[in-house]
Every structure is written in structure tokens, then in C-alpha cells.
C-alpha positions in Angstrom: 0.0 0.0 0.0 1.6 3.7 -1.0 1.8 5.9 1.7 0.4 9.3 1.1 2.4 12.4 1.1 -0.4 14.9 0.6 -3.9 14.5 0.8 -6.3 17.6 0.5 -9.6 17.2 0.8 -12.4 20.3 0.0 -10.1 23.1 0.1 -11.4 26.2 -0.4 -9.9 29.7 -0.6 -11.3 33.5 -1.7 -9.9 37.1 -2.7 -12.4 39.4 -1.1 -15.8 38.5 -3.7 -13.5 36.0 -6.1 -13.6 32.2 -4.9 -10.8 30.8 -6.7 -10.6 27.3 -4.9 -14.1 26.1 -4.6 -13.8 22.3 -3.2 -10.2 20.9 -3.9 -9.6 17.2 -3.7 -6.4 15.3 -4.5 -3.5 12.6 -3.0 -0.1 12.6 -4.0 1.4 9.5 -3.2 5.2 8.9 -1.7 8.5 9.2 -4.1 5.5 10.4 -7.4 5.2 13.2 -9.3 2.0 15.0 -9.5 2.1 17.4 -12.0 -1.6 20.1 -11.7 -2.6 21.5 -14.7 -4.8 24.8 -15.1 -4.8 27.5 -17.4 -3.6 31.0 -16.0 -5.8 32.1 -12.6 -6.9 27.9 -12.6 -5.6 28.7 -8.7 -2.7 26.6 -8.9 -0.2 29.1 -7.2 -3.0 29.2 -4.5 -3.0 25.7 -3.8 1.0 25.6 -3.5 0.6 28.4 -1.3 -1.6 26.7 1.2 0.5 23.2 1.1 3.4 25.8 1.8 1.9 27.4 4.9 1.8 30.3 2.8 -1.6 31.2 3.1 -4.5 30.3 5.1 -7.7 28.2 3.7 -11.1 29.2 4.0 -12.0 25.7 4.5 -11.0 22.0 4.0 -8.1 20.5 5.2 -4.9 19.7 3.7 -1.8 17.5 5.2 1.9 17.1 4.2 3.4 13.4 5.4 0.1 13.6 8.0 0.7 17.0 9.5 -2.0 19.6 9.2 -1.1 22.4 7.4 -3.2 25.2 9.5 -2.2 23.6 12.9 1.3 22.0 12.7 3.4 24.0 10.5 6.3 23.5 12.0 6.4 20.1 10.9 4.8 20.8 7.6 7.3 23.1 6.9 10.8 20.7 8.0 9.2 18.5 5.8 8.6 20.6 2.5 10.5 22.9 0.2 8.9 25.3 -2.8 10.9 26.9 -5.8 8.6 29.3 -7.0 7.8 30.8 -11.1 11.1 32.7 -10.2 14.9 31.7 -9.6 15.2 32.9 -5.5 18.7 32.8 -5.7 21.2 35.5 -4.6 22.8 36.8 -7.9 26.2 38.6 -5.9 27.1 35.8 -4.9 29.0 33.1 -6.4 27.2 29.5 -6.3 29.0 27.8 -3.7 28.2 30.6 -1.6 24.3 30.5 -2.1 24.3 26.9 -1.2 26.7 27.1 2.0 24.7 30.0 2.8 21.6 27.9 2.7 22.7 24.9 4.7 24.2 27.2 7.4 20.6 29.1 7.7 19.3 25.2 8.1 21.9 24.7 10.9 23.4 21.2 8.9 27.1 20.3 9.6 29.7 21.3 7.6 28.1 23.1 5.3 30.7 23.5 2.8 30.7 19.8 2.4 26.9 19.8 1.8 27.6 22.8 -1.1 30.0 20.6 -2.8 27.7 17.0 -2.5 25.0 19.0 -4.5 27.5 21.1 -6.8 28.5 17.2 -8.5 24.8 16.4 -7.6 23.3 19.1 -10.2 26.7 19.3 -12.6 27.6 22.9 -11.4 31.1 22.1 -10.0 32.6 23.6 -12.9 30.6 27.2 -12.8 30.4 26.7 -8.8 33.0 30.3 -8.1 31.4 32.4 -10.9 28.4 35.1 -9.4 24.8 33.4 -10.2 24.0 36.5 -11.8 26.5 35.1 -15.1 24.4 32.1 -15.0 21.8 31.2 -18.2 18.2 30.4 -17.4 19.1 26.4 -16.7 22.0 26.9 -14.7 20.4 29.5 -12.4 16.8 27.2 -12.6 19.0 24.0 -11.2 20.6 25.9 -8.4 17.8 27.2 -7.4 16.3 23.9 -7.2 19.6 23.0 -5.6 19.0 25.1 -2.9 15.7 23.5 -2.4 16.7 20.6 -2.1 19.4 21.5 1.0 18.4 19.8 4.3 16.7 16.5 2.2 13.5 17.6 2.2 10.9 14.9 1.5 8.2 16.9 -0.7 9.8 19.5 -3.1 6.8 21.8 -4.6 7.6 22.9 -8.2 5.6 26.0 -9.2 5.8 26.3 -13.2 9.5 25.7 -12.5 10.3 26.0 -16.4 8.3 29.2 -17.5 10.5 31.4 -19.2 13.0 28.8 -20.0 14.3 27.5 -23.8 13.6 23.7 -24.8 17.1 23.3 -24.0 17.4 24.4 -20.7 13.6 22.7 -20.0 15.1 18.8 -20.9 17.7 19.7 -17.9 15.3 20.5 -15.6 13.4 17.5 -16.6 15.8 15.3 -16.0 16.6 16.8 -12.5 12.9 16.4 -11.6 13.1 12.7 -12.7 16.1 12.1 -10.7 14.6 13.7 -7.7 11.5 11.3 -7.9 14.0 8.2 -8.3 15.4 9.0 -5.4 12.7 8.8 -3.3 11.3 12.8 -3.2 8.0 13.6 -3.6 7.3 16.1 -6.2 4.6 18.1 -6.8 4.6 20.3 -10.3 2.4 23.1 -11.2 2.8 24.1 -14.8 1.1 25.2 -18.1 3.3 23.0 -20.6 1.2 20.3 -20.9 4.6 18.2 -22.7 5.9 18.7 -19.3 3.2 16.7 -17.8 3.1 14.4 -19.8 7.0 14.0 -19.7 7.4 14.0 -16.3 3.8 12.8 -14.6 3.0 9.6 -12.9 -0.9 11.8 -12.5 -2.0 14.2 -13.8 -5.0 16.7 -12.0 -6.9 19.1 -13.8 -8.0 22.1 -11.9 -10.9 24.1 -13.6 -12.5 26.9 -12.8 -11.7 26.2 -8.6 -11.9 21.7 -9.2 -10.2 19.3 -10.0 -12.3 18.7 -13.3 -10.1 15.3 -14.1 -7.4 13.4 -12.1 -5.6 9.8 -13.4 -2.7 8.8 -15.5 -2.1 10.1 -18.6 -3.4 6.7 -19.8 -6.5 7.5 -17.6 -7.1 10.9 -19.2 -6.8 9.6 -23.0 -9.7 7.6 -22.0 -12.0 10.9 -21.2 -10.9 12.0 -25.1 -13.9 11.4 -27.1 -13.4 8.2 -29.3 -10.7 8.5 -32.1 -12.0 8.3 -35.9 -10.4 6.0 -37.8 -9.8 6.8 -41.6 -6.3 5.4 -42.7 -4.4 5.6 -39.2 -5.6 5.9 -35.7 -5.0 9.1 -34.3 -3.5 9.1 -30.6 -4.8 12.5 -28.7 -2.0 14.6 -27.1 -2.1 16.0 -23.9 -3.0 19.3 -25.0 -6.2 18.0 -27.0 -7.2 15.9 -23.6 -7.1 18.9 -21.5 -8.9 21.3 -24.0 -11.4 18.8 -24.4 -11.8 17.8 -20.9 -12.1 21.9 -19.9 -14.6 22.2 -22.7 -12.8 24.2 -25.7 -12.0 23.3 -28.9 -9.8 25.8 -30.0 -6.1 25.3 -29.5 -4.5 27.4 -26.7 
């Protein structure tokens, strides 16, 4: 039987008159990766914010490796890490000295040992003295999930951790991702590529309009795709057709 990292259950959450999160259910099971789909203002961000102890829900519950998220988030938050839309790493410094600065602010021992473990770990050894601020797109977007990963935390949150990044430097962060879920982490990925997804995903959840409108495998979701015609060749639907068609919209985004 897998052992649940995350479990939310009828979350709700509102801006003043706006309910954006109207009754969220999900699980993420131990060492997977979830990726939740949405189209922009879907409320993604707002559930990795409540999973994060970021924000307050207006109702339902949500738990991290069985800790509540309102009342024990102390232990949610030993357990978790979150790389946000945006690279949070300090560009005057070189890279070495973001990640020994990280594992001395989580108190490990001998922090410069931890740096250089995760400089071979992520392939920066070579660029590890040069200020982040030189870095491209992928170098900065895998030491900033370098940095999450200080400490061993067991659930890493990915929020649309490619946007802005070219296909290149989008297959390395791939294969980081995949890497992190062989190895045991939990991963839960927001995103808007739906190639991503369907790359990385062991499930898939699509949240519409504040619910999840659709949750399975991709496998599960081709089955919600309305029968293929059959002419000369049959057709397989993408990802991208699924979720347009499960959302209601025909038109390609």
C-alpha cells in the first residue's frame, strides 16, 4: 500500500468577492510526481501556497506526510521545500556561496561539504566560483532547485519551475525532476506546458475553474478524449487535446 504524502480534501480559498478554490480534492502518493494542470488564474499558485503554509484556507483540510497544514506547521514546513515561477537565488554571490549559505541558515554540519555534494549532484562544479548572476536560465533554474533541495526535504513543490525557459534548458530540468522522484522525493509540479506533464507525470489533475475537473494517468485521461476516428491511421490525442477537451474548448490554446 503507498503511503500518502499529501492528501487535500475540499479546500477552499477566496480574494475578497472572487472564490478561486471552490472544493479541492487530491492525494499525492510517496516518491511520485504530480504534476496540476490549469490555465492561468486555474488557482494553482494558490493551492501551493496553502501546502506551503503560505496562506491560510477558508475551508477544508490539507496534510503534508500527515501533519495539518493550518495547525502544525512547523512540521509541515521541516518536511517541505517550494521553488517558486522565479529563480530565488542571490545573484552577488558566487554559487558555492548561495548553497553554504543555505545549509548554514538550516543549521546542517559542515556546510561546505553539503555545497560541494550538491555542486556534483546538479553538474555545477565547474561554474560553482562564478556570481549566479553570469548564469543562463538552466543553470540558475538548477541551483535554485539546488537550494531546495538542501536539508533532504521529503516533498519538493515545483511552481511552473520551467516558465520562461528555452527547450534546451527545459530537458535539464526534466531530468533533475526525474532524478529527484527516483530517489525517493515527492514532487509536486504546477505548470502550463502540458509536454511537461506528460513527460514527467506519474498523474495528472486538472483544476478548472476552482476543481479538480479530471485526475488519473495520462493513460487515464486519453480515456475521457472522445473516441478517435479512424480513416487510414488511428490518431492518438496529445495532452493538449485531452485537457482542451476535458475543460470544454476546442480551440487550440
Amino acid at each position: 500500500m503507498q503511503t500518502k504524502s499529501i492528501q487535500v480534501k475540499g479546500l477552499r480559498k477566496s480574494y475578497k468577492q472572487l472564490e478561486v478554490l471552490k472544493g479541492v480534492d487530491f492525494e499525492v502518493e510517496q516518491g511520485s510526481i504530480f504534476a496540476l494542470l490549469g490555465s492561468n488564474g486555474a488557482g494553482k499558485t494558490t493551492v501551493v501556497k496553502i501546502l506551503t503554509t503560505l496562506l491560510a484556507p477558508d475551508g477544508g483540510t490539507a496534510a503534508i506526510n500527515g501533519f495539518d497544514v493550518s495547525s502544525q506547521q512547523d512540521e509541515v514546513r521541516q518536511a517541505i521545500s517550494l521553488t517558486g515561477q522565479f529563480a530565488a537565488v542571490d545573484e552577488i554571490l558566487t554559487c558555492r556561496e548561495n548553497l553554504i549559505m543555505i545549509a548554514k541558515l538550516r543549521y546542517l554540519k559542515n556546510p561546505r561539504q553539503v555545497a560541494e555534494d550538491m555542486l556534483k549532484r546538479f553538474g555545477l562544479t565547474e561554474a560553482a566560483d562564478r556570481r549566479a548572476s553570469t548564469y543562463s536560465g538552466g543553470m540558475r533554474r538548477r541551483l535554485d532547485i539546488a537550494l531546495s533541495l538542501v536539508g533532504k526535504p521529503k516533498i519538493i513543490f515545483l511552481d511552473e519551475p520551467t516558465t520562461g525557459l528555452d527547450p534546451e534548458a527545459r530537458i535539464e530540468v526534466w531530468k533533475v525532476v526525474k532524478e529527484l522522484a527516483d530517489g525517493g522525493t515527492t514532487v509536486l509540479l504546477t505548470t502550463q506546458y502540458l509536454e511537461e506533464a506528460e513527460q514527467l507525470a506519474d498523474r495528472i489533475a486538472i483544476l478548472h475553474e476552482g476543481r479538480i475537473i479530471a485526475n488519473g494517468t495520462l493513460s487515464d485521461l486519453k480515456k475521457l478524449y472522445p473516441a478517435t476516428k479512424v480513416e487510414y491511421i488511428e490518431k492518438q490525442p496529445s495532452l493538449e487535446e485531452i485537457f482542451l477537451s476535458i475543460i470544454g474548448k476546442k480551440e487550440a490554446m
